[in-house]
N, C-alpha and C positions, 0 to 999 in steps of 0.2 A: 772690513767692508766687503760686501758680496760682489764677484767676480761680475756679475751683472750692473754694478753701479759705477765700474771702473770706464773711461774712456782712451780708448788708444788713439792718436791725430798725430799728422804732421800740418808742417806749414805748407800753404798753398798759395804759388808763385804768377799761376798762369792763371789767365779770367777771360771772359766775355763764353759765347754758346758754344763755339767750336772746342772748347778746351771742355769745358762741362762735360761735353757729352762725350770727349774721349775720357773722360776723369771715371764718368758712368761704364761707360764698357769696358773697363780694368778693375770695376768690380766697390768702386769708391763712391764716397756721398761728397758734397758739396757744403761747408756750413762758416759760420762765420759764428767767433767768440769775442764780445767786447762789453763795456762798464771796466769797474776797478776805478780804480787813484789813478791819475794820467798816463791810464794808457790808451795806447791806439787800439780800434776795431781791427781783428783780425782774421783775414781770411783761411782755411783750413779744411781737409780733406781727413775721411774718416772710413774704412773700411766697411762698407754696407752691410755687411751680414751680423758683422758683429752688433751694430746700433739694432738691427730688424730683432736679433736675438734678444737684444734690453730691453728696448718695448712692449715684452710681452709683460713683463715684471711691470704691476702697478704704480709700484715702489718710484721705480726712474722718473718716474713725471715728478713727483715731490718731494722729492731727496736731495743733497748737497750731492753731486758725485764728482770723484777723482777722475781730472783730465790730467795724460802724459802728453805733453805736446811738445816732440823736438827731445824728449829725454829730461825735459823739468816740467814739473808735478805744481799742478793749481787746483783749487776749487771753482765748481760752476755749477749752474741749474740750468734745467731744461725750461726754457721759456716757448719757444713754438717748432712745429714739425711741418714740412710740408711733403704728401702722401700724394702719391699717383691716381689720378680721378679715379684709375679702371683696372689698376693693379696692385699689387703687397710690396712696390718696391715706395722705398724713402727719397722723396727727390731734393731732400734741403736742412738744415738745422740749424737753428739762432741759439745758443749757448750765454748765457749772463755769468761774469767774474764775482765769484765774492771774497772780497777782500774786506778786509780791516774791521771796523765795529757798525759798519753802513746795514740799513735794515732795508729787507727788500721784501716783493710782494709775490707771493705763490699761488698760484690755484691750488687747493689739497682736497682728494677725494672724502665723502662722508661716507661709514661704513654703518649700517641701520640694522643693530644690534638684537634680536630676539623677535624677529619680525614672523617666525612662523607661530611662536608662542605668547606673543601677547595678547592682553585680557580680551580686547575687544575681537582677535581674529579668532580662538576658541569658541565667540559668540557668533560667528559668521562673519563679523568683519570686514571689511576690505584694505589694507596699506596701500595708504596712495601720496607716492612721492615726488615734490615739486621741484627739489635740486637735489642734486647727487656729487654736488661739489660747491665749495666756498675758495671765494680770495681770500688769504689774510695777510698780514704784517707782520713782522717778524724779525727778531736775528737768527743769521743765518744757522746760529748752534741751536735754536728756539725752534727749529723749522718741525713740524709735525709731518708722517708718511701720512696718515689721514685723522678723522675725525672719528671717534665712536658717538651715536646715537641710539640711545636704550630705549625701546618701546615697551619693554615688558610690562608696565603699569598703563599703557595707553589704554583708553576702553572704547568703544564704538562712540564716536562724536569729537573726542581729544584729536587737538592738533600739538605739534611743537614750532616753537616758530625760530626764526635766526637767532635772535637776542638770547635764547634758550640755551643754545648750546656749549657743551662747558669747553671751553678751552682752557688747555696748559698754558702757565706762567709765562707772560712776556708776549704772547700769541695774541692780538687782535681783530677782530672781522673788517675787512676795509670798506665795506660796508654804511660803514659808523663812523667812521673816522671823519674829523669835522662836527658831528654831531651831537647838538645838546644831552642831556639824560631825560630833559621833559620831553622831546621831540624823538627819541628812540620809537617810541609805539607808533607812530605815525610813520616811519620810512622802515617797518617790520614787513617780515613777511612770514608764510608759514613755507616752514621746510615740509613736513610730511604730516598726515592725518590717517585716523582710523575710520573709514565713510561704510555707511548700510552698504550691503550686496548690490547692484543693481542688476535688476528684472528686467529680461528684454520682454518689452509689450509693442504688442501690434499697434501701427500706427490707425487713428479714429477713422479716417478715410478708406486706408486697406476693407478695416475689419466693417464697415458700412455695406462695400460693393460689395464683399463676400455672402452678407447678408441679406442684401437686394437681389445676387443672383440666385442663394438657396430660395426665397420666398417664391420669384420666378419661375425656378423647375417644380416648386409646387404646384403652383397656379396649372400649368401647362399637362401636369399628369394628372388633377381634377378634371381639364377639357378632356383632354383626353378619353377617362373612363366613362364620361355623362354623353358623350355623342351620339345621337340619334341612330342606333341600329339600319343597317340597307334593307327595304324594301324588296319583295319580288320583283317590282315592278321598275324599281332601281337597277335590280340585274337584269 
């Protein structure tokens, strides 16, 4: 497993703001790991730089990764992060245990496969995509880093839609779940499509005035040239 997927943590004794915020300026995050088979929610501290370093890797959001916590080794996933409105630091982590044969639910990236080269973008094309990630259901061995979606046979007009997409064995969209197979098409949506270019055109109003004011400067350089010549008797 990649050194990026691994979690270093201890346990975390002290709480409320005052402790946070010395927990933060020693360089530590804040996070709490809970689910499993009877156990308690646990509170726990995490070395910041090293979580800031993980989150660069896509992978850590929907991967199973090894927590060391205390010197004994569990599975978890990354369920929520909370980020500083106005800075790169990580102010929080929710952590999910997985244990046993319990199936759980992931957000997992979609990756949109051959999107410079498909049929309809060669034709001018445009890829225009409406999610760039899915829930699904899952065990946890079942769990996908992301999704591949091939466009290469899309053609200007082609959409794909959720129902569409292939998932591995055991893998679910949650989505659907609860859902009859007649009523699938009706709670669908389209993940991505191949749409004409769009042409910016002047809006009817703009391109009106502009034409009302050229007609205008014509008018005024005809007065202009026809003006009755000055008289001697005008000077």
């Amino acid at each position: 497993m990649s050194a990026s997927l691994n979690i270093n943590a201890e346990t975390r004794t002290e709480s409320g703001k005052g402790a946070v915020r010395r927990l933060r300026t020693q360089g530590y995050i804040p996070a709490i790991v809970y689910g499993g088979e009877d156990a308690e929610p646990q509170s726990i501290k995490i070395k910041h730089d090293e979580i800031l370093h993980s989150l660069e890797n896509e992978a850590f959001y929907s991967s199973i990764l090894q927590m060391t916590l205390d010197g004994n080794q569990e599975k978890v996933v990354l369920k929520a992060v909370q980020r500083h409105p106005a800075k790169i630091n990580i102010m929080h982590l929710d952590l999910l245990r997985v244990r046993g044969k319990s199936e759980i639910n992931m957000t997992v990236p979609l990756h949109f496969e051959n999107s410079e080269t498909a049929k309809g973008v060669k034709m001018g094309g445009v890829v225009d995509t409406h999610f760039t990630e899915v829930e699904v259901r899952c065990m946890a061995k079942d769990l996908p880093e992301s999704l591949a979606v091939d466009l290469e046979d899309m053609d200007i007009g082609d959409s794909l839609s959720l129902s569409e997409i292939k998932l591995p064995e055991g893998v679910i969209l949650t989505a659907f779940i609860g859902v009859e197979e007649d009523e699938i098409q009706d709670r669908d949506q389209t993940v991505v499509q191949v749409i004409e270019p769009r042409v910016a055109e002047e809006p009817e109003e703009e391109l009106e005035a502009a034409e009302g004011e050229a007609e205008g400067e014509g008018e005024a350089e005809v007065a202009e040239d026809t003006e009755t010549p000055a008289t001697d008797s005008d000077q």
